[in-house]
N, C-alpha and C positions, 0 to 999 in steps of 0.2 A: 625609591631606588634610582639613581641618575646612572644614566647609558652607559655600557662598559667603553672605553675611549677603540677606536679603531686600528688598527694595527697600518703606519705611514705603508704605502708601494715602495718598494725596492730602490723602483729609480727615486723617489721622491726624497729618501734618505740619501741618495749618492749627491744629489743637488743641492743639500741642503751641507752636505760634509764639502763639496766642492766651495759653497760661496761661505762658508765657516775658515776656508786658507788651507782645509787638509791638499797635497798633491792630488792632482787627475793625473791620469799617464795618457801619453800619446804612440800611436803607432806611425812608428817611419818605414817607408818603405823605398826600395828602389838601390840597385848595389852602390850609389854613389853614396846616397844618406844615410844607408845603413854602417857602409864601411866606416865613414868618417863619425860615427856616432859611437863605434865600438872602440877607435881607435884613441876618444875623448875622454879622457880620465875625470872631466868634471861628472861626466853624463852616468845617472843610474839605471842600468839595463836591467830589466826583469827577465824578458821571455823573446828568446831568437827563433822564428823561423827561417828554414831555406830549402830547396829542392837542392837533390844532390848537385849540379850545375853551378849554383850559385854559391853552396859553399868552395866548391871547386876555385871556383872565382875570387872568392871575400880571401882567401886562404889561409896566411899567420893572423890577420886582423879578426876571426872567432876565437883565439887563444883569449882576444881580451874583453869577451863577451859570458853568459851564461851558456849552459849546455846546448847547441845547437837543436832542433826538433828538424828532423830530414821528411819534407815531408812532399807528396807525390805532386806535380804540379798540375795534374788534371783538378785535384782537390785539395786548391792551396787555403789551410784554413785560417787565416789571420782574418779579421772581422775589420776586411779593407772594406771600400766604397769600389766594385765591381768595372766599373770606369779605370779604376788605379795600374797605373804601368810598373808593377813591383818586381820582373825582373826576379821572380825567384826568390824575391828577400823581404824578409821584413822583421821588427822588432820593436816590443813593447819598453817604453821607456817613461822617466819621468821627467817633465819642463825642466830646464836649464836655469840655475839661482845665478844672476850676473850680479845682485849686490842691490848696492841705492846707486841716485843720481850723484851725491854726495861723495859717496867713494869712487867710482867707476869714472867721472867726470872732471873731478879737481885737477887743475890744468898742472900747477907745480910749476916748475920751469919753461913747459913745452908751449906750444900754444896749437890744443889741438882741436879735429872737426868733430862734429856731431852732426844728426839728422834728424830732425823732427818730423813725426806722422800724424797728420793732425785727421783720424777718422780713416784712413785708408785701411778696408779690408780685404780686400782680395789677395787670399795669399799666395799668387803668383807676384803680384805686384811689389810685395812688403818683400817676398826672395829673390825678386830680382835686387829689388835696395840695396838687401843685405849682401849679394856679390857685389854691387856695385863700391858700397860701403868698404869692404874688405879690399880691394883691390887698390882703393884709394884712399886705405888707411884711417878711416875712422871710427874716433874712439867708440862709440855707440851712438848703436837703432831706438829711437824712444817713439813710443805712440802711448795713447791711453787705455787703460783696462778695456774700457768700454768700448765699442765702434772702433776694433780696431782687430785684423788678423792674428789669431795665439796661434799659439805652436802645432803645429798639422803637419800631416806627412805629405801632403801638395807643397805648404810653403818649404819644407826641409828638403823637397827634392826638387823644387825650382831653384832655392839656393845653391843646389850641388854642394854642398858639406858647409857652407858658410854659416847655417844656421848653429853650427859647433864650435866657431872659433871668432866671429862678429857678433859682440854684446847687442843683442835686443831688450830693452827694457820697456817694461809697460807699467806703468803710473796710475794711480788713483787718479792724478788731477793733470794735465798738461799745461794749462797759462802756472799750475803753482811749479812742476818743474821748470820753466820757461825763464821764470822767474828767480829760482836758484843758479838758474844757469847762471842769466844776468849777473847776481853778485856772485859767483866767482870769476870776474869778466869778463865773462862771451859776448859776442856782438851778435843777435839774433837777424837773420835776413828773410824776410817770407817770401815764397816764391808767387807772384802774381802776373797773371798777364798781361793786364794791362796797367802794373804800375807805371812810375814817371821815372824811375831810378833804374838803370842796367844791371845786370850784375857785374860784368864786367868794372863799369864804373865805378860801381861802391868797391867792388875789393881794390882798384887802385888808391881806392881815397883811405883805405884802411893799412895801418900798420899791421906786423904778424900779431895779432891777437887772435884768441881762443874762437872759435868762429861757428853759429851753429845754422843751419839752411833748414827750415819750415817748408811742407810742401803738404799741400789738402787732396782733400779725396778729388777725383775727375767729376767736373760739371760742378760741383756748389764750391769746390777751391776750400780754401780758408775759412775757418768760422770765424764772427766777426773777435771775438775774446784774444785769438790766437793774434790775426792780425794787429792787433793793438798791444799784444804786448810784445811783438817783436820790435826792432831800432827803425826799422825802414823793409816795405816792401821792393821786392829790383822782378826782375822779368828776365828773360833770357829774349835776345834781340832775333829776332828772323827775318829771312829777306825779300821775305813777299807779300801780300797786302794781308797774307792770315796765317796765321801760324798756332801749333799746337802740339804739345808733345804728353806721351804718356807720361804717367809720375813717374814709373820707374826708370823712363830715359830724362825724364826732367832733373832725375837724382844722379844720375850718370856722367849730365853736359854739368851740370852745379858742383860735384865732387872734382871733376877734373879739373873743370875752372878752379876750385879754389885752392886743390892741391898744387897748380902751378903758380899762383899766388905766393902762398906760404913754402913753394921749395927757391921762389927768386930770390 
């Protein structure tokens, strides 16, 4: 008689339906992310909580949500991380479908920016990007599957609502999007510090073409794959014997520079 098979753990079955492509859903928290989450017609809401205060606050923008649950805020029960500044609010929702690189990306007539996250997790980091990103109008946040911030109610409420209306895409493979970028032709720039190329420099030397800016996690930068399949690494120039900036202000000084590039 060979052993009755064991019955998988709970979670062991959610794990195994998550890396199978079923949806996971995330909790957003905080009245900026929530509102602009409700207000999102791509976005599917499952389950609103708020203490009477914050519906107070959110106030037509629950019209476009599920039933609110009012709930006492000595005993706010959303199954946040204790740390979490939620403000009263929060809501169960599922990840955001932006598409492919393929649709979301193809230039057409325009000649537009993108951002590439080669390994960056911290998802303050990737939501500062994505305001950064939005503000300075590009088309999409790309990082990999792997080693790279998903969707969280840290990154959703450091974005302040950008993560609702700024395409984040994340990839099975980054040099293979990198790579489709190229032929539909973007000029790829990686950000390094001590390259030999400015940025400044290269976009003068550049016509308005499709234009995408690389930028690595803090301290190891650039994997070497990424590097090599971008055109040319450039640097952002600084005025004193050392210089170093966060990613997400290195994505901030890079989208400006190249939005007043492409608006000359």
């Amino acid at each position: 008689m060979g052993r009755k098979p064991q019955k998988k753990p709970a979670w062991v079955v959610e794990k195994e339906k998550s890396r199978a492509g079923q949806p996971e859903t995330v909790w957003l928290f905080g009245l900026h992310a929530v509102r602009d989450a409700l207000l999102n017609p791509r976005r599917e809401k499952l389950r609103l909580i708020v203490t009477k205060n914050a519906a107070d606050r959110l106030g037509e923008a629950l019209a476009e949500g599920p039933e609110p649950e009012i709930a006492d805020p000595r005993r706010f029960p959303a199954p946040l991380d204790p740390q979490s500044v939620h403000q009263g609010a929060a809501m169960e929702v599922r990840p955001l479908d932006w598409g492919s690189v393929s649709e979301l990306c193809a230039p057409g007539d325009a000649a537009p920016l993108i951002v590439l996250l080669d390994r960056v997790t911290d998802p303050h980091n990737v939501g500062a990007v994505l305001r950064s990103a939005e503000v300075f109008g590009a088309r999409a946040v790309i990082a990999p599957h792997r080693h790279s911030a998903p969707e969280t109610g840290a990154l959703a409420k450091t974005a302040s609502g950008a993560l609702e209306r700024q395409p984040y895409l994340r990839v099975p493979n980054l040099a293979n999007a990198m790579n489709a970028l190229k032929e539909m032709g973007y000029f790829l720039a990686g950000l390094d510090g001590e390259a030999e190329h400015t940025l400044d420099g290269t976009l003068a030397e550049l016509p308005k073409v499709p234009l995408g800016l690389a930028l690595g996690a803090e301290g190891p930068g650039l994997r070497e794959l990424t590097r090599q399949t971008c055109h040319r690494l450039v640097r952002i120039p600084f005025a004193g014997a050392f210089g170093s900036l966060n990613v997400s202000n290195a994505a901030a000084v890079s989208l400006y520079a190249a939005r007043r590039h492409h608006d000359v």
